[in-house]
RODO-2510 file (C-alpha; in nm, 4 decimals, decimal comma):
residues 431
     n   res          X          Y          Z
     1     x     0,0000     0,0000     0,0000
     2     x     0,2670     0,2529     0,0665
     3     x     0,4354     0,1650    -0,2633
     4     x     0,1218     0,2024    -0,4541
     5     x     0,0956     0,5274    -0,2553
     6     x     0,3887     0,6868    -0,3550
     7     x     0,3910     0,5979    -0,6970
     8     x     0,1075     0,4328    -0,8051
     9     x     0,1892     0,3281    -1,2118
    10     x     0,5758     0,3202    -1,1120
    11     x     0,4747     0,0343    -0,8495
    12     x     0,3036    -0,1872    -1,1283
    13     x     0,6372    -0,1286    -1,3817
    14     x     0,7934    -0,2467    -1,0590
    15     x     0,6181    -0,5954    -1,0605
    16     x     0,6473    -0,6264    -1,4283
    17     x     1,0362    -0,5570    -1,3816
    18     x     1,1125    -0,7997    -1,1482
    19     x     0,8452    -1,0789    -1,1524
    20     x     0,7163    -1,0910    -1,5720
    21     x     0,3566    -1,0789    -1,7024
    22     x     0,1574    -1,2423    -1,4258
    23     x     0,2526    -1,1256    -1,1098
    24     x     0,0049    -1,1629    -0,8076
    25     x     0,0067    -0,9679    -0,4949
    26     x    -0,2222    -0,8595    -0,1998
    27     x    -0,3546    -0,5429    -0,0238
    28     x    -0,6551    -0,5553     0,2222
    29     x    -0,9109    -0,5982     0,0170
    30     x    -0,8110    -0,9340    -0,1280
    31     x    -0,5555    -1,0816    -0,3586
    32     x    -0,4768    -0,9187    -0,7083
    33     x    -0,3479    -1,0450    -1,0552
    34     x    -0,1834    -0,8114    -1,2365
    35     x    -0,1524    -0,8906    -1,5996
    36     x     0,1015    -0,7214    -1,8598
    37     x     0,0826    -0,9008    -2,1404
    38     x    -0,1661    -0,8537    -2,4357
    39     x    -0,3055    -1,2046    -2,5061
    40     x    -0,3261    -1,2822    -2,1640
    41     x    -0,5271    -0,9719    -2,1334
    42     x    -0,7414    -1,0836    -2,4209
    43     x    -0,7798    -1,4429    -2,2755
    44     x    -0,9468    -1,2943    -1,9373
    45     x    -1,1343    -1,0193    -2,0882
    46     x    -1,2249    -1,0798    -2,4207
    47     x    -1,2333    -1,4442    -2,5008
    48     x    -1,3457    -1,5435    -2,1238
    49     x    -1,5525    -1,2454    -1,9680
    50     x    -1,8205    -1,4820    -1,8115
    51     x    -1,5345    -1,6044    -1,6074
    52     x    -1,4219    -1,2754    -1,5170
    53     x    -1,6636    -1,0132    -1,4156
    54     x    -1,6254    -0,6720    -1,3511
    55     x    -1,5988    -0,5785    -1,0089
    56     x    -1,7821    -0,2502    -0,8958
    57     x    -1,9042    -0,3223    -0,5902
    58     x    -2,2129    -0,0657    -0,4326
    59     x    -2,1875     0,2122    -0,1704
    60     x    -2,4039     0,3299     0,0224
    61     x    -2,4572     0,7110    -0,1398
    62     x    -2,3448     0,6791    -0,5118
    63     x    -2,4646     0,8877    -0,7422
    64     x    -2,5269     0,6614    -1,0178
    65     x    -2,7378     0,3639    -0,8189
    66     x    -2,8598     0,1274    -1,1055
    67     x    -2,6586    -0,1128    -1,2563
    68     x    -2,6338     0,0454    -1,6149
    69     x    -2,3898    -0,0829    -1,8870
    70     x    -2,0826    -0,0351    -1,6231
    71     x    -2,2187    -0,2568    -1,3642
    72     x    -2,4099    -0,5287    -1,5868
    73     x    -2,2748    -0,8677    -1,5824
    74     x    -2,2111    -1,0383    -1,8691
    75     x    -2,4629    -1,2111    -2,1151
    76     x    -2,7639    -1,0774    -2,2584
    77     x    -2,8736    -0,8251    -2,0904
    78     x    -2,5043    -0,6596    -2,1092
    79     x    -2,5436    -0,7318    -2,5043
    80     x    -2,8563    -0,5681    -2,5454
    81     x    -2,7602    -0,2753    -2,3223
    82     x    -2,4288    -0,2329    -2,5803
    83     x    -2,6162    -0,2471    -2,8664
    84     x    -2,8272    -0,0135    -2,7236
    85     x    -2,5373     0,2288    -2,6974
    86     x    -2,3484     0,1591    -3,0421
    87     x    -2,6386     0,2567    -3,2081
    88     x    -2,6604     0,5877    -3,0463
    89     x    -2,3797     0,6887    -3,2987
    90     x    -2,5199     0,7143    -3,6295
    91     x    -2,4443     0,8723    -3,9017
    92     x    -2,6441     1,1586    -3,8451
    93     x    -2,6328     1,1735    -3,5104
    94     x    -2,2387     1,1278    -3,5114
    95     x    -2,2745     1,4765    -3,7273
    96     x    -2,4399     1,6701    -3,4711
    97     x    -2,2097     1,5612    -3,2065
    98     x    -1,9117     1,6881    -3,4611
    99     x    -2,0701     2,0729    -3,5126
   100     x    -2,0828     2,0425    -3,1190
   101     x    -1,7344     1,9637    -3,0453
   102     x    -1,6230     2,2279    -3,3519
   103     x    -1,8770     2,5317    -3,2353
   104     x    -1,7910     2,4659    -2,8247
   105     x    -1,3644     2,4387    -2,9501
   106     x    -1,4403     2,7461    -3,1356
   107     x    -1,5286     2,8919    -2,8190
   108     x    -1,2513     2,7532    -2,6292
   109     x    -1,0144     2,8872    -2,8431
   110     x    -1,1514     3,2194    -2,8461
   111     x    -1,2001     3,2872    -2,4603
   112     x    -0,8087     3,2146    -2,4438
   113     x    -0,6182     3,5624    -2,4225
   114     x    -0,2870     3,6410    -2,5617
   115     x    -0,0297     3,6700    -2,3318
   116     x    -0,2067     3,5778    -2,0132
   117     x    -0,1677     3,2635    -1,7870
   118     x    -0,4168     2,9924    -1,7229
   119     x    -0,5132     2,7041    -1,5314
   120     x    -0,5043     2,4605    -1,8530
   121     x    -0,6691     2,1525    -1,6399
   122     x    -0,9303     2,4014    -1,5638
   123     x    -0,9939     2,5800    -1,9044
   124     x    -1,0140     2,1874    -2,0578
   125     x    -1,2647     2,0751    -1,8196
   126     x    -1,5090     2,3593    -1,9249
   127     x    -1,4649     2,3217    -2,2957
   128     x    -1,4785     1,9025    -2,2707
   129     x    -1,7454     1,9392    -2,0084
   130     x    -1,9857     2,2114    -2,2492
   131     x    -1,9198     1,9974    -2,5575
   132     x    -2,0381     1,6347    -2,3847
   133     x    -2,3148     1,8070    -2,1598
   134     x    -2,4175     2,0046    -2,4789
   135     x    -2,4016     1,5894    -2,6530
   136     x    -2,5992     1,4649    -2,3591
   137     x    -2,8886     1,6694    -2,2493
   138     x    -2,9042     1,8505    -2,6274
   139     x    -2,8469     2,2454    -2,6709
   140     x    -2,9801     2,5686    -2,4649
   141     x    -2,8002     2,4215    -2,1159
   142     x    -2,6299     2,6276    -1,9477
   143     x    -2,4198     2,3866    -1,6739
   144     x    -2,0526     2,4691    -1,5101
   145     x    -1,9024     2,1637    -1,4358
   146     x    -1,8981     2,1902    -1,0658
   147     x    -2,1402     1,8790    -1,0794
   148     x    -1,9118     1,6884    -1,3032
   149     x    -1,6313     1,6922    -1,0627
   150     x    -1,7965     1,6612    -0,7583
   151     x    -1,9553     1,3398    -0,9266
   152     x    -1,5925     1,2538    -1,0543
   153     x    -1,4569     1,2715    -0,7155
   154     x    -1,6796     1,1205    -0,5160
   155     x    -1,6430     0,7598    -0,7895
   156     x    -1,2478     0,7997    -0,7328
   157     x    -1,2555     0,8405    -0,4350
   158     x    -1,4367     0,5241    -0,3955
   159     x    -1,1767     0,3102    -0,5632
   160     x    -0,9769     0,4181    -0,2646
   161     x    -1,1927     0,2757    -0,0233
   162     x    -1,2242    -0,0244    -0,1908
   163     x    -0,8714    -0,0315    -0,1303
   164     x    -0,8606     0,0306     0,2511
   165     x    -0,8897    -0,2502     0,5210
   166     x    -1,2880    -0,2413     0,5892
   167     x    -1,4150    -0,1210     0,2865
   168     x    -1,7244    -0,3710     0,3595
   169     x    -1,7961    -0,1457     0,6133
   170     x    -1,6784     0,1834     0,5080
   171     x    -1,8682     0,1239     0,1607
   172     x    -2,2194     0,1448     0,3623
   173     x    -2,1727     0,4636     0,5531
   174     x    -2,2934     0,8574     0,4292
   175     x    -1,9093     0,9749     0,3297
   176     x    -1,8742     1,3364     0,3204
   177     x    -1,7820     1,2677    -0,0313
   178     x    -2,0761     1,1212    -0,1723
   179     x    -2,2947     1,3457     0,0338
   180     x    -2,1015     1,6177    -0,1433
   181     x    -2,2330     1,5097    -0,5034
   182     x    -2,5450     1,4161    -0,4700
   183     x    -2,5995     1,7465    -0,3446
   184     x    -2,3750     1,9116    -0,6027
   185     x    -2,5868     1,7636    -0,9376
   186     x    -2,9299     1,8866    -0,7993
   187     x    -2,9215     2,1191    -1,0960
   188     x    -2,7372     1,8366    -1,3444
   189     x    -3,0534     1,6268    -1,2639
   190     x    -3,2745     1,8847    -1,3271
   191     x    -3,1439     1,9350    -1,6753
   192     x    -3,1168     1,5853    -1,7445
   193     x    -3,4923     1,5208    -1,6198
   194     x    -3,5768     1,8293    -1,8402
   195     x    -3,4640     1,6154    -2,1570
   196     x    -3,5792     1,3311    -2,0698
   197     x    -3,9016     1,4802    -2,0674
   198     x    -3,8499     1,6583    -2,4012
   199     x    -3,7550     1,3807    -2,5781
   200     x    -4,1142     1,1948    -2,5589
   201     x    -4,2858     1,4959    -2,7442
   202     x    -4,3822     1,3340    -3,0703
   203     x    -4,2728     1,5697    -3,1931
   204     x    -3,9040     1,6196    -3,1109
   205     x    -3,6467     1,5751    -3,3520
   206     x    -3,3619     1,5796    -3,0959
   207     x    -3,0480     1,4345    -3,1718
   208     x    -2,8754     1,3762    -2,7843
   209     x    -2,7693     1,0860    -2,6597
   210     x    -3,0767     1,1288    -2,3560
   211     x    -3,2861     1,1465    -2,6814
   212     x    -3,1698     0,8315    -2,8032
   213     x    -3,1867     0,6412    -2,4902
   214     x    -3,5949     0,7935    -2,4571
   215     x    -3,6621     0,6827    -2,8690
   216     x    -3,3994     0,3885    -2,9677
   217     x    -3,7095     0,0980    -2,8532
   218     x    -3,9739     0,3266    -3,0384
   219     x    -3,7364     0,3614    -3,3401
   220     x    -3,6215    -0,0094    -3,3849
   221     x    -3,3256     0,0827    -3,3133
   222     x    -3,2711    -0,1184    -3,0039
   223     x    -3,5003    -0,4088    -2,7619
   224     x    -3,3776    -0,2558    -2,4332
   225     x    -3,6065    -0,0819    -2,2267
   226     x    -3,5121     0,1250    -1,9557
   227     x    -3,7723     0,0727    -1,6591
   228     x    -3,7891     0,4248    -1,4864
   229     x    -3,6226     0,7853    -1,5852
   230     x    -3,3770     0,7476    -1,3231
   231     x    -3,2116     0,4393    -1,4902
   232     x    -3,2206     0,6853    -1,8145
   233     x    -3,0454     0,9628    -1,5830
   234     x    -2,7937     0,6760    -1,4697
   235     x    -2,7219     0,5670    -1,8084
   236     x    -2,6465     0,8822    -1,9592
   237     x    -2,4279     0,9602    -1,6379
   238     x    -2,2360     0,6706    -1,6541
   239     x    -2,1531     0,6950    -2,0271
   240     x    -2,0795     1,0803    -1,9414
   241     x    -1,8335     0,9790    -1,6647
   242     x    -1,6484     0,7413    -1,9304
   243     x    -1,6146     0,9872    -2,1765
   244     x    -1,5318     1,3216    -2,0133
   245     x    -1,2767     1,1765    -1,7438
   246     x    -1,0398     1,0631    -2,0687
   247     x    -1,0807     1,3422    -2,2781
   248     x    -0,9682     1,5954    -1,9806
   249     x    -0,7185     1,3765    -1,8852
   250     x    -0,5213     1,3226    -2,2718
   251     x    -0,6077     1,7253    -2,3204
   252     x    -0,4200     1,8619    -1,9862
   253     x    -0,1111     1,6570    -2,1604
   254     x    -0,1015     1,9015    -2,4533
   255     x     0,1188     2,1969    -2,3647
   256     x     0,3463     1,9299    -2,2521
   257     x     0,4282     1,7134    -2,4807
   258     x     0,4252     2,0147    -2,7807
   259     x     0,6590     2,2213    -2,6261
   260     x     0,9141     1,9087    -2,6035
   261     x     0,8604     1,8395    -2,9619
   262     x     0,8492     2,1465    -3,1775
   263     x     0,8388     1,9126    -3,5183
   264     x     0,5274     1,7926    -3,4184
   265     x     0,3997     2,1266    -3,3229
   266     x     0,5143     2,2346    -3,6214
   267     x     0,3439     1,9175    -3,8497
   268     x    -0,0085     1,9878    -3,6539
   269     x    -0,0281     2,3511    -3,7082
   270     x     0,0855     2,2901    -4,0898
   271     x    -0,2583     1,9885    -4,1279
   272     x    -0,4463     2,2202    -3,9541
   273     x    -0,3952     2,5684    -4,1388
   274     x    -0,4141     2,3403    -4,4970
   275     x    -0,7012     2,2441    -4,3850
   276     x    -0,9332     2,5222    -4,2915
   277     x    -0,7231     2,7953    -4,4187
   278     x    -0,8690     3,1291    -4,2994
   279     x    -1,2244     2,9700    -4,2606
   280     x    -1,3738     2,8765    -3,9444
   281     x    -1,3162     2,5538    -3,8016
   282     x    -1,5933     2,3014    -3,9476
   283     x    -1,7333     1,9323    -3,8375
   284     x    -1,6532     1,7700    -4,1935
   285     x    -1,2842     1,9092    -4,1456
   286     x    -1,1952     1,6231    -3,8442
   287     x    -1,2204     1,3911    -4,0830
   288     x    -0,8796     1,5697    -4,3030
   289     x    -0,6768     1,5848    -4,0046
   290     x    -0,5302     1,2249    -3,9036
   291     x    -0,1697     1,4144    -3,7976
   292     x    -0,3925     1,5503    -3,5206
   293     x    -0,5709     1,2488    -3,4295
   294     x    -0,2316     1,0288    -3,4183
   295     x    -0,1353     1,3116    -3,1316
   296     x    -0,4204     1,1173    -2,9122
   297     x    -0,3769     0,8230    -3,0393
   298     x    -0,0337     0,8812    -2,8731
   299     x    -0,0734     1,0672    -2,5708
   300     x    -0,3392     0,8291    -2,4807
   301     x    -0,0413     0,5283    -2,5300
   302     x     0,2020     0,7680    -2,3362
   303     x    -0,0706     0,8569    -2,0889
   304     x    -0,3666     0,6269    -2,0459
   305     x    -0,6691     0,8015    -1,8742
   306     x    -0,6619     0,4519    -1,7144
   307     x    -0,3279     0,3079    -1,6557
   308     x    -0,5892     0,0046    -1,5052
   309     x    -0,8359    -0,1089    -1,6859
   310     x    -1,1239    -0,1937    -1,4229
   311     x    -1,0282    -0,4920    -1,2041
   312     x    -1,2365    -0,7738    -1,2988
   313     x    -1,2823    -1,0497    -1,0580
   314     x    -1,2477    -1,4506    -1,0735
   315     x    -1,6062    -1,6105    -1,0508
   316     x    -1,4668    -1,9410    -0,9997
   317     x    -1,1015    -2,1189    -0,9587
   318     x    -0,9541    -2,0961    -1,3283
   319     x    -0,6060    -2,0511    -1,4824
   320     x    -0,4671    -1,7698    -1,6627
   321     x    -0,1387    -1,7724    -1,8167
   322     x    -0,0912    -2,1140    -1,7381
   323     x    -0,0980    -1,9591    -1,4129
   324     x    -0,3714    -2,1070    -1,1231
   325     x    -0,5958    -1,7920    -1,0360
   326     x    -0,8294    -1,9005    -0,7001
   327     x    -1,1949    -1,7642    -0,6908
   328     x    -1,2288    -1,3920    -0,5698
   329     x    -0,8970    -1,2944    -0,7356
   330     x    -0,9208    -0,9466    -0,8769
   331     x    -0,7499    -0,9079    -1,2279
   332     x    -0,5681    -0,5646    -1,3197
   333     x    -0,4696    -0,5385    -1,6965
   334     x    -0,2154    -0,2767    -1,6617
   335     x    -0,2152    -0,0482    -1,9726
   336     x     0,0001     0,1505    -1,8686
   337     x     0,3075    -0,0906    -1,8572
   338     x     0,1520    -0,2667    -2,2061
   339     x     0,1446     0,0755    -2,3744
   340     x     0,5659     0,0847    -2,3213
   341     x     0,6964    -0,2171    -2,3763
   342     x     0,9742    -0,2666    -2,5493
   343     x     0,9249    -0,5848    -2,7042
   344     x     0,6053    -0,4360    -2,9114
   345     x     0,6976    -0,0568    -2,9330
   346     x     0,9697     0,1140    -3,0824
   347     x     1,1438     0,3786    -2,9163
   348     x     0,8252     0,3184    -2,6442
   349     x     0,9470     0,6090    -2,4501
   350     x     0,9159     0,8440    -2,7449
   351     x     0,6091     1,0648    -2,8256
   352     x     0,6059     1,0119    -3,2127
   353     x     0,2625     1,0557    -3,3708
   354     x     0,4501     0,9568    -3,6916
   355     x     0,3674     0,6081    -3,5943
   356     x     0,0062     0,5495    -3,6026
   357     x     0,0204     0,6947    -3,9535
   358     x     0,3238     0,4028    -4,0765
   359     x     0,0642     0,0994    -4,0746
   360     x    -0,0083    -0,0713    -3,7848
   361     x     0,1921     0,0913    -3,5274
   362     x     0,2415    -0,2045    -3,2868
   363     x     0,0877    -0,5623    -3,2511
   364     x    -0,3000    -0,6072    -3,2503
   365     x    -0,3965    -0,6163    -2,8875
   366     x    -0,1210    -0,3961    -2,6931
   367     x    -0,2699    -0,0657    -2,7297
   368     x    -0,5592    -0,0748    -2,4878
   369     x    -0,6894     0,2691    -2,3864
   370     x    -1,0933     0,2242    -2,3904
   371     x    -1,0745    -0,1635    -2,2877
   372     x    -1,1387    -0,4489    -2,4462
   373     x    -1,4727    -0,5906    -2,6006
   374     x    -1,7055    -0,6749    -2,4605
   375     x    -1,6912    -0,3952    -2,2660
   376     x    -1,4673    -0,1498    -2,4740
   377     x    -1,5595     0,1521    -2,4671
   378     x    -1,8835     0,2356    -2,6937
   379     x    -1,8181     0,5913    -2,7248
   380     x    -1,5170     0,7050    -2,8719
   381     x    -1,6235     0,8346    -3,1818
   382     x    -1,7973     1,0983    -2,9551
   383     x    -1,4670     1,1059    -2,7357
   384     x    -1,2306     1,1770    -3,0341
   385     x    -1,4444     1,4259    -3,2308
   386     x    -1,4109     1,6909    -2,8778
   387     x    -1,0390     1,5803    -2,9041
   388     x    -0,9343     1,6517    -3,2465
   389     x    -1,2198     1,9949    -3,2540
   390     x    -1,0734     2,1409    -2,9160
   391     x    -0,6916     2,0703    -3,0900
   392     x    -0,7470     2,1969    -3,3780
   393     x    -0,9121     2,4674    -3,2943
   394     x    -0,6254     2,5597    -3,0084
   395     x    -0,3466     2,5559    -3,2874
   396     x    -0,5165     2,7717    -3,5298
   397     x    -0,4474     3,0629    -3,2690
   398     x    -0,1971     2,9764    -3,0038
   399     x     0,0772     2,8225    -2,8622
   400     x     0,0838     2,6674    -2,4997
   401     x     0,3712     2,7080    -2,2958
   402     x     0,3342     2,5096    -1,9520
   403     x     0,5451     2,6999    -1,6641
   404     x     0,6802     2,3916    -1,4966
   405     x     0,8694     2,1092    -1,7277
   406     x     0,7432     1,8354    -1,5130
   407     x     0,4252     1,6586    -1,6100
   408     x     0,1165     1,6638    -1,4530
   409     x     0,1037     1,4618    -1,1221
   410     x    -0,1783     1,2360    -1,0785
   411     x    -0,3975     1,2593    -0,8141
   412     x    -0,8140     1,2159    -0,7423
   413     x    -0,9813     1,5152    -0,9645
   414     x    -1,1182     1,4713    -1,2778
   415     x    -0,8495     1,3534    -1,5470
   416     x    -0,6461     1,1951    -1,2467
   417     x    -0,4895     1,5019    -1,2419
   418     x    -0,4131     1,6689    -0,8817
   419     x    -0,2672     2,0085    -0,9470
   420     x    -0,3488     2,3462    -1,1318
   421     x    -0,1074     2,3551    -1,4842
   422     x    -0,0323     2,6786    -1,4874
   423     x     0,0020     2,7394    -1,8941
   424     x     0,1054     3,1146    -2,0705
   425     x    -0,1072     3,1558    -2,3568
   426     x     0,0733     3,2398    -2,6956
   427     x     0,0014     3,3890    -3,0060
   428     x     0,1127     3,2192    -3,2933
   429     x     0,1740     3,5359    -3,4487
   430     x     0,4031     3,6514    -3,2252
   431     x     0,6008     3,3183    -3,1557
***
């Protein structure tokens, strides 16, 4: 515990250093298998995921209290409940979630001033938090994202009790933190009930992904059924949660890893101004600018929003590896470590978009930032487009320069990220 303390991704390239790809060890709440190499990954998760089930167990004041797509076990219900979510990205409705993420970068951009300093973590949670919110609940909310991160906290801060000796107990008592957000997203519940209610008109031709959830049975577009409005609400929460807390998290990482490679700076802002020239930024424009999407594709190698995937838990005695894993034994695929190995990357340590423009830039299977199917994660088209819009738009204007060289620190807020990053604001112009 004090090793995963001080240095909680260092402490997992620790096991993989000394003991290989299956290393087990044990903190108080049970015994833990942590796994570092892809196909073993793929053999728990993706070929076997009946025997492995995710492990999220309940507290006593969550905000999000039904089981929802995060919490279903696997089998049909869990299938119905993804297509359910796939199919919220449609053509069309993949288009209006574009013009969101362009017109709320846009903004972004604009709101920056030259010369000044900001809180980057800060300015990215509004834009990311505007542009998903604005997905979500559909357009005319106005929302800060004070209930975003209280929600945010209170569900990482839970991971740390379920850590502690006598979580069983410390799971069913009010914490100040979960007290804290259910009061905080009063008026996030409100909006969301708001939509909900919209979307039945006959009438409406809304295109959010509340709207879908109300519609998709109507439609044919899905056989699940969602039995009250607050398993609605705790759907579109939990897909929220999954998508904003990785796109803060690979944004903050920008000033960073730009300033330490001017060619890449350089490459971006070249795709970028070929691209939409003097014009404002526009949706069908994220599709001509694959330098910028390799950036995430990178950052997110570099710096996984989740250098865990979600422990999933042994139903039943079973082998792994080749390895004996007992009953109850909670399996950690650590990204983190796969993402910068040397056997499957070259130059691992590097930050070189170039690569995931050269073919296949490492082995099918090693590069797992949004999990592995079945229960990959369903939205990143939505998670990219406010990625490659809020980049985009950022280069057109400025260049970041972060005031500290070290990197972000992780920590409990939103993004894992724990301190201010104090950023000077640019003008391209004058750089």
């Amino acid at each position: 515990m004090r090793r995963l303390a001080a240095d909680y991704t260092g402490f997992f390239h620790w096991l993989h250093e000394h003991w290989g790809d299956v290393v087990y060890f044990e903190v108080p709440n049970g015994g833990h298998c942590a796994v570092f190499d892809p196909d073993i990954a793929e053999e728990a998760l993706g070929r076997s995921p009946e025997l492995f089930q995710k492990d999220t167990p309940e507290f006593a004041f969550e905000v999000i209290q039904s089981p929802c797509l995060a919490r279903t076990p696997f089998g049909d219900e869990h299938r119905r409940l993804s297509d359910l979510m796939v199919t919220a990205f449609t053509p069309e409705r993949t288009a209006a979630f574009r013009r969101i993420a362009v017109s709320e970068a846009s903004s972004f951009a604009e709101e920056l001033a030259a010369g000044s300093t900001v809180d980057f973590r800060a300015e990215v949670e509004r834009y990311t938090w505007n542009a998903l919110t604005t997905s979500m609940l559909g357009a005319g909310r106005e929302l800060g994202p004070g209930p975003g991160l209280a929600m945010m906290r209170a569900a990482k801060l839970s991971f740390i009790v379920f850590a502690m000796p006598g979580y069983r107990l410390l799971r069913k008592l009010p914490l100040p933190h979960d007290l804290k957000a259910r009061r905080a997203i009063k008026p996030l519940d409100a909006a969301v009930y708001d939509s909900i209610r919209k979307a039945r008109d006959p009438d409406s031709r809304e295109t959010s992904l509340i709207a879908h959830f109300v519609q998709a049975t109507e439609r044919g577009e899905s056989d699940w059924s969602f039995g009250s409005d607050s398993e609605i609400r705790d759907e579109a929460y939990a897909a929220f949660v999954g998508a904003w807390d990785p796109a803060v998290h690979a944004m903050a990482y920008i000033p960073h890893y730009l300033s330490r490679n001017p060619g890449v700076r350089a490459r971006l802002e070249e795709e970028v101004d070929r691209v939409a020239g003097d014009r404002p930024l526009r949706a069908e424009d994220l599709d001509r600018l694959p330098y910028a999407e390799a950036c995430f594709n990178e950052l997110l190698r570099l710096q996984p929003a989740a250098p865990l995937l979600v422990p999933r838990r042994a139903v039943r005695d079973t082998s792994l590896g080749g390895y004996f894993i007992p009953r109850g034994t909670l399996v950690d695929v650590v990204t983190h470590v796969m993402h910068r190995r040397v056997d499957h990357w070259r130059d691992p340590g590097e930050f070189r978009p170039e690569r995931w423009l050269e073919g296949q830039a490492c082995p099918w299977g090693v590069y797992r930032p949004f999990g592995i199917e079945p229960r990959g994660c369903k939205g990143v088209p939505l998670g990219m487009a406010v990625l490659v819009a809020g980049l985009a738009a950022l280069v057109r204007k400025w260049r970041l320069e972060p005031e500290s060289d070290e990197l972000p620190a992780d920590g409990l807020e939103v993004g894992i990220l724990s301190s201010p990053i104090r950023t000077r604001v640019v003008s391209r112009e004058a750089a």
